[in-house]
C-alpha positions in Angstrom: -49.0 63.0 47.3 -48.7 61.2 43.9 -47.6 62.9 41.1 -48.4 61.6 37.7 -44.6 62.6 36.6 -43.2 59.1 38.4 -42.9 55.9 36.7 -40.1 54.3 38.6 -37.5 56.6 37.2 -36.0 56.4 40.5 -34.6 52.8 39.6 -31.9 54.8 36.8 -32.0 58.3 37.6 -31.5 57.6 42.0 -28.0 59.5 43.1 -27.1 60.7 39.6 -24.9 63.2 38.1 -26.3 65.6 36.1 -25.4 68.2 33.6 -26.7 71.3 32.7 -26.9 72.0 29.4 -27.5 75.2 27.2 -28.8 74.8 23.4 -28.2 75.7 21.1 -24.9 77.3 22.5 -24.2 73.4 23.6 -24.6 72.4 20.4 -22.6 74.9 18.2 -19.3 73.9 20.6 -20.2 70.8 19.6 -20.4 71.2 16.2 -17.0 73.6 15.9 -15.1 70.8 18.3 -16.6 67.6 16.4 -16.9 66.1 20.3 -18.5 63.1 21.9 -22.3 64.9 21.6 -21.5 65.6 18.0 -20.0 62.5 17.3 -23.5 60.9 19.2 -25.8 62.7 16.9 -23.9 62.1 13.2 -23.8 59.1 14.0 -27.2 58.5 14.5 -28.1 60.9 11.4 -26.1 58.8 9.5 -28.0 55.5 10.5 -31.3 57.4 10.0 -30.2 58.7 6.2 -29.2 55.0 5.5 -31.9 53.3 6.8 -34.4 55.5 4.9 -32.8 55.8 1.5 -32.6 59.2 2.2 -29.7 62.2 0.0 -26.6 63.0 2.3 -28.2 66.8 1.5 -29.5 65.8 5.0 -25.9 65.3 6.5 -24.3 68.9 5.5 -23.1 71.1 7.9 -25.5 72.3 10.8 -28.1 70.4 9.3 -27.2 67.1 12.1 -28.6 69.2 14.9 -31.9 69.0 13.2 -31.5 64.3 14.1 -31.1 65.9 18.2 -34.4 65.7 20.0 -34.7 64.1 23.2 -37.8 64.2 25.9 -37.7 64.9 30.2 -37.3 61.9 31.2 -40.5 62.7 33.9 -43.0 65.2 32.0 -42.1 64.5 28.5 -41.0 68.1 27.3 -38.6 68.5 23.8 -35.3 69.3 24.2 -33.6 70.3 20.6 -30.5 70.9 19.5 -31.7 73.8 17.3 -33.9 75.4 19.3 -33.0 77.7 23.1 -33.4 75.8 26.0 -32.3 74.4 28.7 -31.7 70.5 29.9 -30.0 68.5 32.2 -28.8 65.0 31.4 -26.5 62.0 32.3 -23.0 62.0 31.4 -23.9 59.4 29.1 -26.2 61.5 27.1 -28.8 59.0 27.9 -31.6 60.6 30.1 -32.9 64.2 30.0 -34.9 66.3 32.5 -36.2 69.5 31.9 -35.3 72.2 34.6 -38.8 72.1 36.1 -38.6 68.8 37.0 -34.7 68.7 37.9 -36.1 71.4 40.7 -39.2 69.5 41.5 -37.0 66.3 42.1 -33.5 66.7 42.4 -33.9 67.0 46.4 -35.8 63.8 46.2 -33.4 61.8 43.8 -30.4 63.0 45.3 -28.8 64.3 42.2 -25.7 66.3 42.0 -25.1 69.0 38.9 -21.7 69.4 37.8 -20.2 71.3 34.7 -21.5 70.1 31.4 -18.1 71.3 30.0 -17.2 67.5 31.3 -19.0 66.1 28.8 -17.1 66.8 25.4 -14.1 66.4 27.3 -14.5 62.2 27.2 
């Protein structure tokens, strides 16, 4: 059976670790420790607010989270910073799959889940 959720994600996501991550809980231990995920996302914020011309009004406080909005990697669903859900991703930060599809496939694309605390320790 096809399912219209594949487009050869099996090339990069085959035998991968993933991480289970909690927002916004994720992202407020983030913000208090100033780790790699926060660092990821101010920096990007930072290139977005230069690149537009935009005020640094944008860069105060909590208001970074709002630049955090990545998509499952297989059906497309939001995952944000500022909003409650759940997502798993690659220790790089780089892929994201929503927890209906981690079920649907993780049997499939052999993927392993290990403790997302891992991921602000690098």
């Amino acid at each position: 059976m096809e399912d219209w959720r594949l487009r050869d994600q099996e090339e990069y996501l085959k035998n991968v670790t993933l991480y289970k991550v909690s927002f916004p809980t994720f992202w407020q231990k983030a913000y208090s420790e100033q780790n790699v995920f926060y660092q990821k996302i101010s920096s990007h914020a930072h290139r977005f607010v230069e690149q537009m011309q935009r005020g640094r009004e944008y860069l105060d406080g909590e208001k970074i989270q709002h630049f955090f909005h990545e998509h499952c990697e297989f059906c497309m669903e939001e995952a944000a910073a500022d909003k409650e859900c759940e997502f798993y991703c690659t220790k790089d930060m780089k892929y994201w799959i929503c927890p209906e599809c981690f079920i649907d496939f993780k049997d499939p694309f052999c993927w392993t889940e290990k403790d997302p605390s891992e991921l602000s320790d690098r």
